[in-house]
C-alpha positions as CSV (number, residue, x, y, z in Angstrom):
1,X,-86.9,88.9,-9.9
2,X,-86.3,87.6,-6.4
3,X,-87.7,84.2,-5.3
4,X,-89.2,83.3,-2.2
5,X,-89.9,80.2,-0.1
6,X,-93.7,79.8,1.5
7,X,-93.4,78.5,4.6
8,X,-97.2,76.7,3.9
9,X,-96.4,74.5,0.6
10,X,-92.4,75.1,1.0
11,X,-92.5,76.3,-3.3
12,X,-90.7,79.1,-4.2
13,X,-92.9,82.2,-6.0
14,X,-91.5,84.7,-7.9
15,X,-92.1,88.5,-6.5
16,X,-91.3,92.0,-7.4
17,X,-88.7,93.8,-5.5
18,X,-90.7,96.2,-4.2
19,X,-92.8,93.3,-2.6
20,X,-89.8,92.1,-0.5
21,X,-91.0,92.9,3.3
22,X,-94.4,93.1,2.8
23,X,-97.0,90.2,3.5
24,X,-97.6,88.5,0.1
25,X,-100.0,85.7,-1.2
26,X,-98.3,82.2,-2.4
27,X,-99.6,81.2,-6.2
28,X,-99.8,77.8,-5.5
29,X,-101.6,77.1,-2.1
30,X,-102.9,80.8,-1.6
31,X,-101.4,81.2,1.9
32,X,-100.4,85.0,2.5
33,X,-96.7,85.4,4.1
34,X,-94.5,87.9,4.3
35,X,-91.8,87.8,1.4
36,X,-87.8,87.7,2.6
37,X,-85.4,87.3,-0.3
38,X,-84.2,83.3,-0.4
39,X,-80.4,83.2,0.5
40,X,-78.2,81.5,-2.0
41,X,-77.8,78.6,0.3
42,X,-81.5,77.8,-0.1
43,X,-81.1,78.0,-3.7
44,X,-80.4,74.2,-3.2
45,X,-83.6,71.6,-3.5
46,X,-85.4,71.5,-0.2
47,X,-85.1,68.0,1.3
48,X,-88.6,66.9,2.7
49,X,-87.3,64.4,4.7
50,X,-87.4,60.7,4.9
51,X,-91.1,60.3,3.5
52,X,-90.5,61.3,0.4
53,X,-87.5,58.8,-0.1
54,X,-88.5,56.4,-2.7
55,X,-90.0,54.3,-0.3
56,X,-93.5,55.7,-0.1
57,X,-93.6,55.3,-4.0
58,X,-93.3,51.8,-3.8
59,X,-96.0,51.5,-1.2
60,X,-98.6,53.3,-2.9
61,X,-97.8,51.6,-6.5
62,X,-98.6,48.4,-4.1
63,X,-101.7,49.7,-3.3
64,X,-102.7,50.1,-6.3
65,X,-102.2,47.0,-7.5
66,X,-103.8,44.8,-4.8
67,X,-107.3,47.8,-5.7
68,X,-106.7,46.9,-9.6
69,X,-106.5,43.5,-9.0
70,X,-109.5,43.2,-6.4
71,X,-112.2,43.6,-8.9
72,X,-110.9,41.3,-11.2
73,X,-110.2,38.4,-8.8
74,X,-114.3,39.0,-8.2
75,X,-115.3,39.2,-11.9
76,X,-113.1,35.7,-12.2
77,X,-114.9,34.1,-9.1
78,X,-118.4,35.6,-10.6
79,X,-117.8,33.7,-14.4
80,X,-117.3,30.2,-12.9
């Protein structure tokens, strides 16, 4: 079964052969495009670009942290 790319989500969706050419829907975001057979030089992970580095992980386990530890500080300040 050939894959495709959709240009919406940027996942790749399985489809019949007979599909190639004609406008399909993607499974996982529901956008309709029309199918063209991946290349085997896109066989290779998309790259999303610098935002999806490593660097926003760290930010948002951060954030996290500083929301976890917000109620606490104020259940510590409320028990004295």
């Amino acid at each position: 079964m050939p894959s495709v790319v959709c240009p919406t989500c940027l996942r790749r969706n399985r489809v019949r052969k007979q599909s190639l050419g004609r406008s399909v829907v993607c499974t996982y975001c529901g956008a309709a495009f029309e199918a063209e057979e991946s290349g085997q030089a896109s066989q290779e992970p998309l790259s999303y670009g610098p935002q999806h580095s490593g660097e926003w992980q760290i930010a948002v386990g951060l954030i996290v942290l500083v929301a976890a530890a917000i109620p606490a500080v104020l259940l510590l300040a409320r028990s004295r």
